[in-house]
C-alpha positions in Angstrom: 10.6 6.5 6.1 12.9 3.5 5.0 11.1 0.1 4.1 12.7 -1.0 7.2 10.0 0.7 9.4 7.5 -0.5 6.9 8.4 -4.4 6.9 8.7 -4.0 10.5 5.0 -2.9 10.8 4.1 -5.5 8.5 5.1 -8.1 11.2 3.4 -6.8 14.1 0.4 -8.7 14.5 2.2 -12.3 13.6 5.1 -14.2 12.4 5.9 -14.3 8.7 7.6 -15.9 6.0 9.1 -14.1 3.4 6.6 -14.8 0.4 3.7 -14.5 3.3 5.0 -10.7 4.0 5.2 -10.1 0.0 1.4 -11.0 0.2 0.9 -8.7 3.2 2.8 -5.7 0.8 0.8 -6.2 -1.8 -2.4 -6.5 0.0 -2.4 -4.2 3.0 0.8 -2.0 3.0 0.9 -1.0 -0.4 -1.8 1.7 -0.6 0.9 3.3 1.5 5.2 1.7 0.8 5.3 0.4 -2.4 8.2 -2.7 -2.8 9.3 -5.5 -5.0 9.5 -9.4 -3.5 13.4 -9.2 -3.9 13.7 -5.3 -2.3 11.3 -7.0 1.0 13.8 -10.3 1.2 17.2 -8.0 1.1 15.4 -6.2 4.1 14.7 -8.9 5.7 18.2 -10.3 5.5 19.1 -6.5 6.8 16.4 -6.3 9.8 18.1 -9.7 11.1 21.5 -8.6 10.7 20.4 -5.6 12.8 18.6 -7.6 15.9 15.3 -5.9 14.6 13.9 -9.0 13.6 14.3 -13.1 14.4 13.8 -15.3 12.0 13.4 -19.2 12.8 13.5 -22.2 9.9 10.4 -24.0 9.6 11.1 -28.0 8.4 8.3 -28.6 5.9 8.0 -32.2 4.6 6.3 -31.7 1.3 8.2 -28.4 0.4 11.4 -26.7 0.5 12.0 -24.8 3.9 10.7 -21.9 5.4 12.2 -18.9 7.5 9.4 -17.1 9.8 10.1 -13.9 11.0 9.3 -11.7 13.8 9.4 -8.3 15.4 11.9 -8.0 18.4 12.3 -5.6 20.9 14.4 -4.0 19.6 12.6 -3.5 16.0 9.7 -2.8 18.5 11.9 0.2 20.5 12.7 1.1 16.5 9.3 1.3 15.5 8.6 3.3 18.6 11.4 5.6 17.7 10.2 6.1 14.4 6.8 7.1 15.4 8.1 10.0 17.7 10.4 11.1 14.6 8.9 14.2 12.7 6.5 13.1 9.9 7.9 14.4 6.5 5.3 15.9 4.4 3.9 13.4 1.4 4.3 14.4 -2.2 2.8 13.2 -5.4 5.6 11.6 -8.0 3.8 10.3 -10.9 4.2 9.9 -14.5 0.4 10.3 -15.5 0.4 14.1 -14.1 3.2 15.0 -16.5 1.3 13.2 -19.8 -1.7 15.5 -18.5 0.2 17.9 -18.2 1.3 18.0 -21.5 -2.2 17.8 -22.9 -2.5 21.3 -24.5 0.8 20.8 -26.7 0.1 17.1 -27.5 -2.7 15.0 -28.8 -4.5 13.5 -26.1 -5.6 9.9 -27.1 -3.1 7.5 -25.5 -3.4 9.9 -22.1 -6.8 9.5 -22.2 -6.7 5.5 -22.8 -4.1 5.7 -19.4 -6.6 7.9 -17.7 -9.4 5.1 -18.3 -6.5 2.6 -17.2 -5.8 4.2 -14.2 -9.5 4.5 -13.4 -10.1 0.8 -13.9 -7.4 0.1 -11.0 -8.2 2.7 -8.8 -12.3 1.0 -8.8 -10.6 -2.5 -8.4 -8.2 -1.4 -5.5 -11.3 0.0 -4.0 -13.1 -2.8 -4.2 -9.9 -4.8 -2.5 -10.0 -2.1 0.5 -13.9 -2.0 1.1 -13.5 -5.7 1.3 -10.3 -6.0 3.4 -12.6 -3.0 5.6 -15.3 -5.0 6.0 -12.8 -8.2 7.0 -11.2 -6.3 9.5 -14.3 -4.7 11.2 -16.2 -8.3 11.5 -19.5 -8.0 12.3 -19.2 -4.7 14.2 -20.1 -1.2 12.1 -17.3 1.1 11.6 -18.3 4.1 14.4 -17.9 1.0 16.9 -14.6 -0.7 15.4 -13.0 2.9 15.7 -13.7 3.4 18.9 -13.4 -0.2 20.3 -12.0 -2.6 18.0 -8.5 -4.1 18.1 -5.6 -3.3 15.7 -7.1 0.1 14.8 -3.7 1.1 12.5 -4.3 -1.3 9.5 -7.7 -0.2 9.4 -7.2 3.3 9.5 -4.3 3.0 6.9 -7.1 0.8 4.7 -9.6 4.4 4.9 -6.1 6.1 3.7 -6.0 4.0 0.7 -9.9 3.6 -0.2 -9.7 7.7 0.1 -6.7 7.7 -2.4 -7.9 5.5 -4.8 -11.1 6.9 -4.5 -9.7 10.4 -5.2 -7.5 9.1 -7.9 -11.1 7.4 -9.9 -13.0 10.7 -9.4 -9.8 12.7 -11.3 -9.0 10.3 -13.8 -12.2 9.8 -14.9 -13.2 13.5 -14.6 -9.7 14.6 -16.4 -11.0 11.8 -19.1 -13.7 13.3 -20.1 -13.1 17.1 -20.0 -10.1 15.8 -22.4 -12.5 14.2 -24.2 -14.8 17.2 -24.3 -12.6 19.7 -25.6 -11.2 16.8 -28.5 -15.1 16.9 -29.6 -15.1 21.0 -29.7 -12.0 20.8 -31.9 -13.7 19.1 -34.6 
């Protein structure tokens, strides 16, 4: 996947300014595409060079100027073609693994301080998808939103990244304390 298919999906549901789709990154799409405020701009420029988005200046009286952008057909006939596309498998690339990893050869106080890090953000992010959940669903209970509601992709994406950061908590704080276990049978 190339951030252009996620920047595209990003603009679906409405028209965007560059700083407004940054937000969107960081709040929805980043559980799953990870990208800087510069990187999502560049693309933008890209996406519009291409025809896959339009983008329209927006004369603002108290503030500088404004481009909003949108999905065109085309980016929508790319977006298609992209979903047809073979799904590469996912892999884990993360520096925290190899510090664990490393546990039996090194002393493990900083990697446990990370592991209690990590933990920390992973019970924060899950509190920012439970709510954004709850936001999407409304009043209706989830059995009822997945079968009926509108929009279903951002919400199943949000379970992707509640599961995640859910799983990450559980190892980190589990990998924390078996590390801290077998410090304490040392001594």
């Amino acid at each position: 996947m190339a951030l252009r298919h996620a920047v595209l999906a990003a603009l679906l549901d409405e028209e965007l300014s560059g700083y407004q789709l940054a937000k969107a990154f960081n709040v929805g799409v980043a559980n799953f595409w990870h990208a800087l405020p510069q990187q999502l701009y560049a693309e933008l420029g890209r996406l519009e060079t291409d025809g896959l988005v339009t983008g329209r200046e927006v004369v603002q009286d108290t503030r500088p100027n404004k481009r909003l952008f949108r999905v065109t057909d085309a980016g929508l006939a790319e977006l298609e073609r992209f979903a047809a596309a073979a799904a590469k498998p996912s892999f884990v690339r993360d520096e925290l693994l190899v510090k664990v990893q490393t546990a039996d050869r090194i002393g493990t106080g900083a990697v446990i301080e990370q592991l209690v890090e990590r933990a920390e953000f992973a019970a924060a992010k899950i509190e920012l998808f439970t709510s954004l959940l709850e936001k999407i669903r409304g009043d209706r209970d989830e059995e009822d939103f997945l079968l009926h509601g509108t929009r279903i992709g951002p919400y199943l994406t949000c379970l992707r990244g509640l599961a995640f950061e859910q799983g990450n908590k559980d190892w980190c704080e589990r990998s924390a304390a078996v590390l801290r276990a077998r410090r304490s049978a040392e001594v």
